[in-house]
PQR file of N, CA, C, O and H, with PARSE charges and radii, in Angstrom:
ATOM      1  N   UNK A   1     -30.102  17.653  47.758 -0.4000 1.5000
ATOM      2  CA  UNK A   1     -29.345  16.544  47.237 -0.0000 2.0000
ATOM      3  C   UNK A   1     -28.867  16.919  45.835  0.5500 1.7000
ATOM      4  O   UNK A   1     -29.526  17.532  44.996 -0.5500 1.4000
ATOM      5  N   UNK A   2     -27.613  16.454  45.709 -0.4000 1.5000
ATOM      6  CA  UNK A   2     -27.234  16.662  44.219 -0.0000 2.0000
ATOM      7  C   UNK A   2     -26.370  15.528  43.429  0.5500 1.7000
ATOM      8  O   UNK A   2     -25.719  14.622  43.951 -0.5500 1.4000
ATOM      9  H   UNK A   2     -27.077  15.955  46.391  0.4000 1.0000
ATOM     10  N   UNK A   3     -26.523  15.798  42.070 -0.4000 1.5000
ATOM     11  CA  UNK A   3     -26.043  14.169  41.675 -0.0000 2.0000
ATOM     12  C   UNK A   3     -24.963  14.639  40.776  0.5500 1.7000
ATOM     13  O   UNK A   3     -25.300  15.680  40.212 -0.5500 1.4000
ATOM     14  H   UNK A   3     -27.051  16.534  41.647  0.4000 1.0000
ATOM     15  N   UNK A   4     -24.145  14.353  40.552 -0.4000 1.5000
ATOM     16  CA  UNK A   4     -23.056  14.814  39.287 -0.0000 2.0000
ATOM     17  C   UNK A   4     -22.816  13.766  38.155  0.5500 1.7000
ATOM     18  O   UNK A   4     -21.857  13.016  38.333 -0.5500 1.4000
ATOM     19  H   UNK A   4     -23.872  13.508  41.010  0.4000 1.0000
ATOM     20  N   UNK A   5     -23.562  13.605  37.000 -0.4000 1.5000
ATOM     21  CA  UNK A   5     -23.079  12.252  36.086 -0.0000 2.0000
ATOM     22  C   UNK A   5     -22.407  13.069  35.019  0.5500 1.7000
ATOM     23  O   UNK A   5     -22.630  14.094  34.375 -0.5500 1.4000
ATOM     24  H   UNK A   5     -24.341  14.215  36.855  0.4000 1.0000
ATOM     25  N   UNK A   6     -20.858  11.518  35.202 -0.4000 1.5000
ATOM     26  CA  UNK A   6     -19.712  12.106  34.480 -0.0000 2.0000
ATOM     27  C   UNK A   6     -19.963  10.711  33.016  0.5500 1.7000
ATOM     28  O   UNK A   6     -20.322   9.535  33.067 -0.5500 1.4000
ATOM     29  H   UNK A   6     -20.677  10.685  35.725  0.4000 1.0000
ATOM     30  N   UNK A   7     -19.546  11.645  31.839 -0.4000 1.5000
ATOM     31  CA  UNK A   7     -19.772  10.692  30.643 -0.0000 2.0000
ATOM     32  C   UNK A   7     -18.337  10.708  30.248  0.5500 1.7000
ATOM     33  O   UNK A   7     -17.667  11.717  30.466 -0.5500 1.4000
ATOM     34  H   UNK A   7     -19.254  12.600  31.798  0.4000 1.0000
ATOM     35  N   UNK A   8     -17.753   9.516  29.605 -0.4000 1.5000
ATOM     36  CA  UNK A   8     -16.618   9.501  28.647 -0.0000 2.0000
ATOM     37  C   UNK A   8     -17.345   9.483  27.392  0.5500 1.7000
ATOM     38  O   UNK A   8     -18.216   8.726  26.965 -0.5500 1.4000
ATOM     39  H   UNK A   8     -18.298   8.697  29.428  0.4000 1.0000
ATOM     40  N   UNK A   9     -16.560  10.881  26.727 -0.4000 1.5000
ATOM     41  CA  UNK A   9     -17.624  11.283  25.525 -0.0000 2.0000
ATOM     42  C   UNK A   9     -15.831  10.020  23.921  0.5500 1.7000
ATOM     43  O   UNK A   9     -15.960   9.930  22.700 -0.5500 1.4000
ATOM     44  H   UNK A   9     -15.852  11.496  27.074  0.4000 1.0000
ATOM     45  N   UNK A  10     -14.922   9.576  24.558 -0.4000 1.5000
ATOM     46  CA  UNK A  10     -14.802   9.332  23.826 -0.0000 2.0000
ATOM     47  C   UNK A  10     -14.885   7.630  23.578  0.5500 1.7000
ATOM     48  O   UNK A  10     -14.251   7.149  22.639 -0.5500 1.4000
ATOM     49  H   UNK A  10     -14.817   9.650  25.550  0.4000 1.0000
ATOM     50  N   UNK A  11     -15.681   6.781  24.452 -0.4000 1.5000
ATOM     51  CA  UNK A  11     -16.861   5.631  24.562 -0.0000 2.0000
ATOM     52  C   UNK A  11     -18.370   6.117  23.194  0.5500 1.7000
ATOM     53  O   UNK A  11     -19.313   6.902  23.295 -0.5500 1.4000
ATOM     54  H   UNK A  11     -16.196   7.172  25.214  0.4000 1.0000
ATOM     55  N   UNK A  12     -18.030   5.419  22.331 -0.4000 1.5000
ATOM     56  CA  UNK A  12     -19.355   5.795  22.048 -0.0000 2.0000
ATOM     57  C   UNK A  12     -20.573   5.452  22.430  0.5500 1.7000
ATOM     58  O   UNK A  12     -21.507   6.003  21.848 -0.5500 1.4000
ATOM     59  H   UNK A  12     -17.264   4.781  22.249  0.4000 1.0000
ATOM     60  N   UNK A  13     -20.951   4.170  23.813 -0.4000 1.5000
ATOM     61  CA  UNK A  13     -22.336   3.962  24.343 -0.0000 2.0000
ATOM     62  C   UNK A  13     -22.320   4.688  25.276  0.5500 1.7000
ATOM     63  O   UNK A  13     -23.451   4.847  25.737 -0.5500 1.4000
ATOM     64  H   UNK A  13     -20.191   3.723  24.286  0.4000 1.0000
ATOM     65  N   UNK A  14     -21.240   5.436  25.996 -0.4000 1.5000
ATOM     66  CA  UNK A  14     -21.588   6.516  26.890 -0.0000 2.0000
ATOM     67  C   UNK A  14     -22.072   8.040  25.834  0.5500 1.7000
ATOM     68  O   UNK A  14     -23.265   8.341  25.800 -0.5500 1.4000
ATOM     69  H   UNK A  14     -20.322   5.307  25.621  0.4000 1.0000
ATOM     70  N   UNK A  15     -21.560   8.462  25.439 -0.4000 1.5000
ATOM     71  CA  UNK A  15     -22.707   9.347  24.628 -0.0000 2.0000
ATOM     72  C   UNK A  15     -24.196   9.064  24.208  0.5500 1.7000
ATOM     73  O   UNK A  15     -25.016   9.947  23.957 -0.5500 1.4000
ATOM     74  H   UNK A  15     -20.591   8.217  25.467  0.4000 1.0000
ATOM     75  N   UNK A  16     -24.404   7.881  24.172 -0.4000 1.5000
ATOM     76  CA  UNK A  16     -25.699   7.566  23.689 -0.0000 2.0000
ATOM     77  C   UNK A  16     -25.987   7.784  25.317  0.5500 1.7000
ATOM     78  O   UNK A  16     -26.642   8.797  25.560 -0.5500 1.4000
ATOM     79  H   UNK A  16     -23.738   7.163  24.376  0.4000 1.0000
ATOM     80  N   UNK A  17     -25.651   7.100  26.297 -0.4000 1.5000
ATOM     81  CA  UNK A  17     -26.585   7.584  27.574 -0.0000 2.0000
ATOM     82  C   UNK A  17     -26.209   8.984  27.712  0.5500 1.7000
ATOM     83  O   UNK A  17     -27.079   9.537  28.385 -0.5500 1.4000
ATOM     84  H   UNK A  17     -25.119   6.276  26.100  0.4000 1.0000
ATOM     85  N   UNK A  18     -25.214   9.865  27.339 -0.4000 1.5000
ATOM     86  CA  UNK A  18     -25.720  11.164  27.758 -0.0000 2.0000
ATOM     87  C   UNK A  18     -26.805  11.756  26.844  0.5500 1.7000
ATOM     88  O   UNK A  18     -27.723  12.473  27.242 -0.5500 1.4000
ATOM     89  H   UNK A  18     -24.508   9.415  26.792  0.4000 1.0000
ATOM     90  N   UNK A  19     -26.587  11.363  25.535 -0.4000 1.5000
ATOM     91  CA  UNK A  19     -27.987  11.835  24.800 -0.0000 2.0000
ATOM     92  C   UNK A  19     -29.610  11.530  25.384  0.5500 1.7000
ATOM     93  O   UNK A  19     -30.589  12.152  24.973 -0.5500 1.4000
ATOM     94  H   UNK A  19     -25.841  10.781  25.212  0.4000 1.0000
ATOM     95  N   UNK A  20     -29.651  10.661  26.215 -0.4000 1.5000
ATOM     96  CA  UNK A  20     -30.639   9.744  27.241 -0.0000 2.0000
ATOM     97  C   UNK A  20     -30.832  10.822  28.037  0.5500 1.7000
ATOM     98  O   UNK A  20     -31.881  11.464  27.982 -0.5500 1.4000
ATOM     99  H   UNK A  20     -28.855  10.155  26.550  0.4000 1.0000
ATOM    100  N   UNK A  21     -30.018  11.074  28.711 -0.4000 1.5000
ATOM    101  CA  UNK A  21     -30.152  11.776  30.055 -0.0000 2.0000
ATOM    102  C   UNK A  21     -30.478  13.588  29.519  0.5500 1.7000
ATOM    103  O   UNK A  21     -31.188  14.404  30.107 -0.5500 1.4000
ATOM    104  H   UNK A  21     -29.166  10.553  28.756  0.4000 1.0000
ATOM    105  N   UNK A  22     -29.698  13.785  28.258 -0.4000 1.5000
ATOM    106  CA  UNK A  22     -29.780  15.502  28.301 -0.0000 2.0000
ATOM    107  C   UNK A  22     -31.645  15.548  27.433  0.5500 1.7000
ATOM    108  O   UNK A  22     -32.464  16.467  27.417 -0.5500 1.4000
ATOM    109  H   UNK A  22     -29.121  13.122  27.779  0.4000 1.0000
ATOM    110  N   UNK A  23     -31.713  14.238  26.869 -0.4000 1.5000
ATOM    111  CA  UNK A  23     -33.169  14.546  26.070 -0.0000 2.0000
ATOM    112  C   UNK A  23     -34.115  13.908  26.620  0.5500 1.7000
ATOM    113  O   UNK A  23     -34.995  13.469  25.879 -0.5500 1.4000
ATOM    114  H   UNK A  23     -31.048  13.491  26.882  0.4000 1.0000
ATOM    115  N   UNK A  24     -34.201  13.682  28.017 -0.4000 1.5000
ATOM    116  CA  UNK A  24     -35.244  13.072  29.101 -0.0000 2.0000
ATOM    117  C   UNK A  24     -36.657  13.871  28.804  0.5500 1.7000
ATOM    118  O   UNK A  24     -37.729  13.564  28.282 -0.5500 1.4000
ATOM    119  H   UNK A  24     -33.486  14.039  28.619  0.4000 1.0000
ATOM    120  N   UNK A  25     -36.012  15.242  29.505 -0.4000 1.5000
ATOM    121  CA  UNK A  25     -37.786  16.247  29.470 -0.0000 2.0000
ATOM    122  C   UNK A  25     -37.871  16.478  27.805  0.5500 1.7000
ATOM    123  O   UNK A  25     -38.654  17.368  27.474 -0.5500 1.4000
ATOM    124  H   UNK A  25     -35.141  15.491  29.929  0.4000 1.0000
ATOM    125  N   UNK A  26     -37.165  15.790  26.720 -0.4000 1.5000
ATOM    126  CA  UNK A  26     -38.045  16.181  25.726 -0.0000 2.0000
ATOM    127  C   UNK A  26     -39.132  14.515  25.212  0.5500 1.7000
ATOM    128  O   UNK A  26     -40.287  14.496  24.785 -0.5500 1.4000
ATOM    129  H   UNK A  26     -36.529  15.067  26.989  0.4000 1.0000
ATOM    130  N   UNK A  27     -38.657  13.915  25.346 -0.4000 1.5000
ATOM    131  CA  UNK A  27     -39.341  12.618  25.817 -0.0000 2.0000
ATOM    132  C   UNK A  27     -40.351  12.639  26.582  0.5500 1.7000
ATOM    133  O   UNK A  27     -41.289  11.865  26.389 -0.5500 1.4000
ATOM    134  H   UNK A  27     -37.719  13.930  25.692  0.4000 1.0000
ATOM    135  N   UNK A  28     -40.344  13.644  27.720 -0.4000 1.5000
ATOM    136  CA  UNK A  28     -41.307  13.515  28.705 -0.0000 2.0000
ATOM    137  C   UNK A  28     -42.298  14.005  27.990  0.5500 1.7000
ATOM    138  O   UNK A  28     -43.339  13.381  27.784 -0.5500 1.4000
ATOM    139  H   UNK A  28     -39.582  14.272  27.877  0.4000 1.0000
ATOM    140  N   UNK A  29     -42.022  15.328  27.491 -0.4000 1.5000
ATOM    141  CA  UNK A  29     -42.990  16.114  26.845 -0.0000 2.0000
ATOM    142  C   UNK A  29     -44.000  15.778  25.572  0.5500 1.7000
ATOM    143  O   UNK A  29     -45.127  16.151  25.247 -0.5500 1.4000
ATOM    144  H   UNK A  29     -41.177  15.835  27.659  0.4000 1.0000
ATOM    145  N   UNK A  30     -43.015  14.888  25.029 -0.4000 1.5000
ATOM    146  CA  UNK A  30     -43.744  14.286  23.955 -0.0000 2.0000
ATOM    147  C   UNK A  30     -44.732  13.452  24.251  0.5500 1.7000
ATOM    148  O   UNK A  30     -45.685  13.297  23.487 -0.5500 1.4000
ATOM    149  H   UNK A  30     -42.100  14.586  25.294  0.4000 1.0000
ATOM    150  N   UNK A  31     -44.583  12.655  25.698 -0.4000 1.5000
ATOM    151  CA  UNK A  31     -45.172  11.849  25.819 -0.0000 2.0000
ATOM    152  C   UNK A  31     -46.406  12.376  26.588  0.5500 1.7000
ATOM    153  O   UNK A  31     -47.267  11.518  26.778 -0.5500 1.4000
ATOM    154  H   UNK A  31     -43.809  12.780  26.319  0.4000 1.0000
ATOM    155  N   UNK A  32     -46.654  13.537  27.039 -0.4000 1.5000
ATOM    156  CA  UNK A  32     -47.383  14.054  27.155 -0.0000 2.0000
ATOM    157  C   UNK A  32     -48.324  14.814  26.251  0.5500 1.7000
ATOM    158  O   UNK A  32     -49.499  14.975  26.581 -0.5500 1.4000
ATOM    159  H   UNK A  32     -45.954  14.235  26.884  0.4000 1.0000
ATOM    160  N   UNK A  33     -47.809  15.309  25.059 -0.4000 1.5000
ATOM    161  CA  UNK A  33     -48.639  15.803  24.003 -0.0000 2.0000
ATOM    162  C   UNK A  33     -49.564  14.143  23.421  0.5500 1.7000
ATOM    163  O   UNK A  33     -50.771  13.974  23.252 -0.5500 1.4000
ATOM    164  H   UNK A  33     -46.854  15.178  24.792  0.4000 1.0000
ATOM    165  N   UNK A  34     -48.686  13.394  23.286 -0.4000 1.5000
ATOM    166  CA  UNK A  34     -49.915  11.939  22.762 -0.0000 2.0000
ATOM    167  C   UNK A  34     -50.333  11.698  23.672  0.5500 1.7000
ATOM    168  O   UNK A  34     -51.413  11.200  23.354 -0.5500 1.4000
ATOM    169  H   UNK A  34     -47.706  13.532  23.424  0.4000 1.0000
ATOM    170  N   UNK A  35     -50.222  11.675  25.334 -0.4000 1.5000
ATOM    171  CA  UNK A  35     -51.777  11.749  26.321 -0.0000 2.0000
ATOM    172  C   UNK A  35     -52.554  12.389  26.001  0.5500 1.7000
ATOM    173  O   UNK A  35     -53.713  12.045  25.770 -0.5500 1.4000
ATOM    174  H   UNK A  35     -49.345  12.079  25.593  0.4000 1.0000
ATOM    175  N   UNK A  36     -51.901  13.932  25.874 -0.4000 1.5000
ATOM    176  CA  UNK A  36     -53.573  14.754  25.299 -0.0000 2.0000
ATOM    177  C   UNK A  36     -54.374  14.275  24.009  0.5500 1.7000
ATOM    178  O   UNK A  36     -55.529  13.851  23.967 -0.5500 1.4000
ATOM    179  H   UNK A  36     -50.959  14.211  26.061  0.4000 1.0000
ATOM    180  N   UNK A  37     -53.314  14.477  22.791 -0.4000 1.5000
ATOM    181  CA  UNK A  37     -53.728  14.052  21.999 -0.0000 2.0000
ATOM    182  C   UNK A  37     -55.233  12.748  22.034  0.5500 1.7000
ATOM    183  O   UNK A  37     -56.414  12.935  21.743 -0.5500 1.4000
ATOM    184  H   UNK A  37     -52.375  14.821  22.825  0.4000 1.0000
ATOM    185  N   UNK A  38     -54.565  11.552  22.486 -0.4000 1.5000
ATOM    186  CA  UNK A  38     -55.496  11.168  23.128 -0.0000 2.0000
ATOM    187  C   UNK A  38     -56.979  11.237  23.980  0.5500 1.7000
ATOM    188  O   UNK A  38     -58.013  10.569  24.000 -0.5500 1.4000
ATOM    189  H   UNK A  38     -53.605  11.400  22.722  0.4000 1.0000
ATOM    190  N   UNK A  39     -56.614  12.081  24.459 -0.4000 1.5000
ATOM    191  CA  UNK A  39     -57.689  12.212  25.610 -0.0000 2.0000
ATOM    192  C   UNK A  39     -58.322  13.289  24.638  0.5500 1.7000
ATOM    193  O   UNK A  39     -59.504  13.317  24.983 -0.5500 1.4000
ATOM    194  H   UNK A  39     -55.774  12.623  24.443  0.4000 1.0000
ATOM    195  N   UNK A  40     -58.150  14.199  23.592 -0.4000 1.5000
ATOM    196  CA  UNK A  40     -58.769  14.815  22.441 -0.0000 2.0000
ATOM    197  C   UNK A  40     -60.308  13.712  21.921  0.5500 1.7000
ATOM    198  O   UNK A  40     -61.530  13.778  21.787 -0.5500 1.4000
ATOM    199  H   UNK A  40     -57.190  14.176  23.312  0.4000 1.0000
ATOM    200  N   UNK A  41     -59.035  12.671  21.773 -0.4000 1.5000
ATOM    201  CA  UNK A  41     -60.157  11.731  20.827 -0.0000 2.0000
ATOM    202  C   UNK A  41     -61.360  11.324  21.661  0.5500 1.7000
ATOM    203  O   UNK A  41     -62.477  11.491  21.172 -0.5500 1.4000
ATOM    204  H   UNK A  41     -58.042  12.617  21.883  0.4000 1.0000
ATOM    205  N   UNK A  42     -61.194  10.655  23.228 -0.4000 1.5000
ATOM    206  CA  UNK A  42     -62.065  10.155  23.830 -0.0000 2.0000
ATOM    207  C   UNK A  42     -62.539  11.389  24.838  0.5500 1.7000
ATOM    208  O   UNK A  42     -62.855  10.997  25.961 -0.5500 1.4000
ATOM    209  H   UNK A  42     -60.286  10.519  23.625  0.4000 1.0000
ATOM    210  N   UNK A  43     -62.610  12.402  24.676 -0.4000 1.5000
ATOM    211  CA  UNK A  43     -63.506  13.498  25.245 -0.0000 2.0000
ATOM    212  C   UNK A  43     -63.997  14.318  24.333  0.5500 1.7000
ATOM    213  O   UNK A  43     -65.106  14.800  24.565 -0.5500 1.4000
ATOM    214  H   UNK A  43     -62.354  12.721  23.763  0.4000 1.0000
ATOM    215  N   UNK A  44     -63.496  14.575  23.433 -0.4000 1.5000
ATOM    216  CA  UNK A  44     -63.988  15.679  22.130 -0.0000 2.0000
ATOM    217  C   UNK A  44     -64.612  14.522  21.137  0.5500 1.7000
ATOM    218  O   UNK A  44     -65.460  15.142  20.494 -0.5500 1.4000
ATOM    219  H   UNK A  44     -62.596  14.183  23.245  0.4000 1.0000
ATOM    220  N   UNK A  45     -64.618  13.756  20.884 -0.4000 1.5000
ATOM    221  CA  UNK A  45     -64.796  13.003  19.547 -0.0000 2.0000
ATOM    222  C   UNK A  45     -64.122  13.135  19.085  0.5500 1.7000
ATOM    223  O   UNK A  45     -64.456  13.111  17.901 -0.5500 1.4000
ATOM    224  H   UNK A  45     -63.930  13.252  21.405  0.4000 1.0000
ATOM    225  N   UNK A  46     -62.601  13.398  19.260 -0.4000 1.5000
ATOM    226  CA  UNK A  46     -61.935  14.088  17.668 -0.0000 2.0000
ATOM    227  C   UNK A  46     -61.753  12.664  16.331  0.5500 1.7000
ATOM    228  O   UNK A  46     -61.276  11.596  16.716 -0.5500 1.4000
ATOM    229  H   UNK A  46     -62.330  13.418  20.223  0.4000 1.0000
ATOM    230  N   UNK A  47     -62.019  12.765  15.399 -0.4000 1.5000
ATOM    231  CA  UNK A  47     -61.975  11.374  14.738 -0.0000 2.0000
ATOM    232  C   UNK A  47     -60.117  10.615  15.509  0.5500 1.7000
ATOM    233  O   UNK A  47     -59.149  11.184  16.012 -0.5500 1.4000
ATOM    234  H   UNK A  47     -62.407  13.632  15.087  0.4000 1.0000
ATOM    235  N   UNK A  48     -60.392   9.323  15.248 -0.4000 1.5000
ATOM    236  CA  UNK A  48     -58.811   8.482  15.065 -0.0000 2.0000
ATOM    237  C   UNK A  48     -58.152   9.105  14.528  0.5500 1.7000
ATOM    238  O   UNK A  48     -57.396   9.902  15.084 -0.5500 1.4000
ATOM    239  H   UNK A  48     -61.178   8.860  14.839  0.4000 1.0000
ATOM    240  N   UNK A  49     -58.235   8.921  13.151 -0.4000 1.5000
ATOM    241  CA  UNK A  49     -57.267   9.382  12.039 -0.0000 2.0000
ATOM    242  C   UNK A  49     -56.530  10.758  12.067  0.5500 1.7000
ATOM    243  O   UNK A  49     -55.430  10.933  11.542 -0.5500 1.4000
ATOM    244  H   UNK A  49     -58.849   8.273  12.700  0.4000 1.0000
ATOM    245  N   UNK A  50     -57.237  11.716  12.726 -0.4000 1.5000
ATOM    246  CA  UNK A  50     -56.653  13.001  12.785 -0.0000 2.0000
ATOM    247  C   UNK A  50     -55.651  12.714  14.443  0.5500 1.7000
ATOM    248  O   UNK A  50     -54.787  13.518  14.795 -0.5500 1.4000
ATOM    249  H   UNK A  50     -58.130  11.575  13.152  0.4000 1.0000
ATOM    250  N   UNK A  51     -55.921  11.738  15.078 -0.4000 1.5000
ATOM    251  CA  UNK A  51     -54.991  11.569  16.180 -0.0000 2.0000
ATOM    252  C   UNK A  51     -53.577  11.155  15.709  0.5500 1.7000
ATOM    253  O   UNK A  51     -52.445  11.581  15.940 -0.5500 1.4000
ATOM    254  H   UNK A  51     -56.623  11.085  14.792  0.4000 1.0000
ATOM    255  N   UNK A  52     -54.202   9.935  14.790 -0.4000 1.5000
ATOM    256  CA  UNK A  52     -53.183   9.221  14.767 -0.0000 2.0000
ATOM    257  C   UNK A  52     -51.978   9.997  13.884  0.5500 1.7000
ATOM    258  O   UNK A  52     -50.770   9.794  14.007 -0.5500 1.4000
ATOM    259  H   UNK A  52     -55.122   9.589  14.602  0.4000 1.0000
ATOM    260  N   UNK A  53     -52.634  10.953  12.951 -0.4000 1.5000
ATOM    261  CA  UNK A  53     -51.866  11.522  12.187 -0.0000 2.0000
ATOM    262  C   UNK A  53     -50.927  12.680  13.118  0.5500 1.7000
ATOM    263  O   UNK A  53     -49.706  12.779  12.992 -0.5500 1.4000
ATOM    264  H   UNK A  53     -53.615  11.119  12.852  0.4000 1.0000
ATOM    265  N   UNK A  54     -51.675  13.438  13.973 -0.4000 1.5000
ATOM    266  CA  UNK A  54     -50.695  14.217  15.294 -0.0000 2.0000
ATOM    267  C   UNK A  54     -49.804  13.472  15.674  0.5500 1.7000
ATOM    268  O   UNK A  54     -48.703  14.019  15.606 -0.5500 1.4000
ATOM    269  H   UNK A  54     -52.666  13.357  14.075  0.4000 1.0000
ATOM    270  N   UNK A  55     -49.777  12.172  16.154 -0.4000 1.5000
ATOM    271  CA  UNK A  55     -49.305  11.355  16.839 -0.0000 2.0000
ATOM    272  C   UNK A  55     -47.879  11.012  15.996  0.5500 1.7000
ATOM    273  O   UNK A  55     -46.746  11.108  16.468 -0.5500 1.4000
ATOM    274  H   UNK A  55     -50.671  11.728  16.210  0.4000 1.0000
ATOM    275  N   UNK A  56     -48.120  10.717  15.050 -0.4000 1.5000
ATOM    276  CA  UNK A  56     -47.296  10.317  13.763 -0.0000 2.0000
ATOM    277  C   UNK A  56     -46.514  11.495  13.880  0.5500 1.7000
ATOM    278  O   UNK A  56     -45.439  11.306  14.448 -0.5500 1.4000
ATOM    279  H   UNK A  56     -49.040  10.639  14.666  0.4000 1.0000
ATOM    280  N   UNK A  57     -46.763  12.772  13.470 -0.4000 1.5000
ATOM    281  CA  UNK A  57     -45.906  14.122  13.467 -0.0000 2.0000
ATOM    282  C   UNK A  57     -45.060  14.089  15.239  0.5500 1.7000
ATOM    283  O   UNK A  57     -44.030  14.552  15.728 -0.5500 1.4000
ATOM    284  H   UNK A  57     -47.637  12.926  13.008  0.4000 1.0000
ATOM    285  N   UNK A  58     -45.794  13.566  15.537 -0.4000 1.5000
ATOM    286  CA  UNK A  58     -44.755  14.196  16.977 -0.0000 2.0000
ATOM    287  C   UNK A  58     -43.577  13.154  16.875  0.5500 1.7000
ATOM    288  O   UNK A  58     -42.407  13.516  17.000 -0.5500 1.4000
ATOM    289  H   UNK A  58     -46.631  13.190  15.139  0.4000 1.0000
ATOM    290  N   UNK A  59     -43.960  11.749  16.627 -0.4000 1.5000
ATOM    291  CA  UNK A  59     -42.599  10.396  16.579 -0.0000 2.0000
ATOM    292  C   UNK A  59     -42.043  10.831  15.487  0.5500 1.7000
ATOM    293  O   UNK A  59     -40.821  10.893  15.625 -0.5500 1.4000
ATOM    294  H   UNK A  59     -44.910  11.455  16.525  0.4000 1.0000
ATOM    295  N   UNK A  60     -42.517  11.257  14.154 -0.4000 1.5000
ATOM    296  CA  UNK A  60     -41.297  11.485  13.444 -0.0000 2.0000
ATOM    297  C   UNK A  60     -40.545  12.434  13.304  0.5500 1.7000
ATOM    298  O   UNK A  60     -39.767  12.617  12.368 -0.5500 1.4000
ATOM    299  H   UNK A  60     -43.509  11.207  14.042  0.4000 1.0000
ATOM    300  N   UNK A  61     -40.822  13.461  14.718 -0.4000 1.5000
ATOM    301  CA  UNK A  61     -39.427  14.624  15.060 -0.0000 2.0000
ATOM    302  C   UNK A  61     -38.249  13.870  15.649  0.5500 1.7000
ATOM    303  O   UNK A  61     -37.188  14.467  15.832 -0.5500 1.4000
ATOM    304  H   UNK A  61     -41.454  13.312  15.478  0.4000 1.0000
ATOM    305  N   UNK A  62     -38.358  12.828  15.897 -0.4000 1.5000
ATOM    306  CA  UNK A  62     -37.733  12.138  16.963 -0.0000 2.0000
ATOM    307  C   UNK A  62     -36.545  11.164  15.983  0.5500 1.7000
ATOM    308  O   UNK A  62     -36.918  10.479  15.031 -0.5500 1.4000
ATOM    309  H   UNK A  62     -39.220  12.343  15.748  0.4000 1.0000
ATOM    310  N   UNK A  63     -35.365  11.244  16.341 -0.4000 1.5000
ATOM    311  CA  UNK A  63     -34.442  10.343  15.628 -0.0000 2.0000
ATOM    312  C   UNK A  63     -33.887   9.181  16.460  0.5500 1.7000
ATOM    313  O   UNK A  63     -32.753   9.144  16.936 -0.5500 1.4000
ATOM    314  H   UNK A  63     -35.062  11.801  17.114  0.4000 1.0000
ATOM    315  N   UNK A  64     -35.105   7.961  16.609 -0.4000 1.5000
ATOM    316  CA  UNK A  64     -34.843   7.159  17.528 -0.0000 2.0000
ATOM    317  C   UNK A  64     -34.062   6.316  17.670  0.5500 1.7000
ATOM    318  O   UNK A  64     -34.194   5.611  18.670 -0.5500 1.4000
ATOM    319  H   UNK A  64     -36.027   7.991  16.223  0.4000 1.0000
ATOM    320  N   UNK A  65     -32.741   5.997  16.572 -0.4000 1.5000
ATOM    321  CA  UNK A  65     -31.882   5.317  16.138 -0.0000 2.0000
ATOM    322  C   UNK A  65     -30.359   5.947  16.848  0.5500 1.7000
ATOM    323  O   UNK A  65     -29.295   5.331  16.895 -0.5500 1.4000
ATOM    324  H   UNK A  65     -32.634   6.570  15.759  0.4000 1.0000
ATOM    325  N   UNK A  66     -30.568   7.043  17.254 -0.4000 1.5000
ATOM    326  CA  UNK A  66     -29.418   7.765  17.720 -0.0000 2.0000
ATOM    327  C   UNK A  66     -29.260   7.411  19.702  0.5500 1.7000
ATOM    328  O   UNK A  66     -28.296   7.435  20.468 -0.5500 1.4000
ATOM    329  H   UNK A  66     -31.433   7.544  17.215  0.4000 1.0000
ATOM    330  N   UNK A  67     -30.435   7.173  19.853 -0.4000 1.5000
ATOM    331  CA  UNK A  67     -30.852   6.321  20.975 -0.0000 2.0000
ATOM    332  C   UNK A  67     -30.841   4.909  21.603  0.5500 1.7000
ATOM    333  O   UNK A  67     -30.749   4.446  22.740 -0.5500 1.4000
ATOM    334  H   UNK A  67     -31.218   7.154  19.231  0.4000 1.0000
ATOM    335  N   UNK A  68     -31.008   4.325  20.054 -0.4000 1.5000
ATOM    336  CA  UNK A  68     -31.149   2.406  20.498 -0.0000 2.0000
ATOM    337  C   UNK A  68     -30.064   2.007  20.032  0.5500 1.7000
ATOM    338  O   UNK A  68     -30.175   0.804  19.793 -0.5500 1.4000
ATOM    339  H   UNK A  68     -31.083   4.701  19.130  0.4000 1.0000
ATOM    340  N   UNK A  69     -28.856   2.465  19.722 -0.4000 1.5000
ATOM    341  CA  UNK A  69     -27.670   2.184  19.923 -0.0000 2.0000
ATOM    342  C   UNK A  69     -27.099   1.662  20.579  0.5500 1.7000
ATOM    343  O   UNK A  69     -25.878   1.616  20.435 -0.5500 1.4000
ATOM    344  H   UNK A  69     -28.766   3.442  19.917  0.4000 1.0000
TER
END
């Protein structure tokens, strides 16, 4: 099966969904490093604070305003 999505790049809320669609698996991924992260704390002990602070570094690579547009 194959899907073809066409964007009008000169719409500016269709660029925001192609930015959606081309930065999916990096979203995914992120959201997988704060599962582990997580699962750090409640299998290792790792303290909170050193989670929350990973956690913090991974959302603020992220320019989430270019998105909720």
């Amino acid at each position: 099966m194959k899907a073809t999505l066409t964007f009008d790049f000169d719409d500016p809320e269709q660029i925001i969904e192609h930015l959606r669609c081309v930065k999916a698996l990096d979203f995914v991924i992120m959201l997988n490093d704060i599962k582990n992260h997580l699962r750090r704390h409640y299998k290792y002990d790792v303290p909170a604070e050193e989670i929350l602070n990973n956690i913090q570094e991974e959302l603020s690579e992220i320019n989430f305003d270019e998105y909720l547009s």
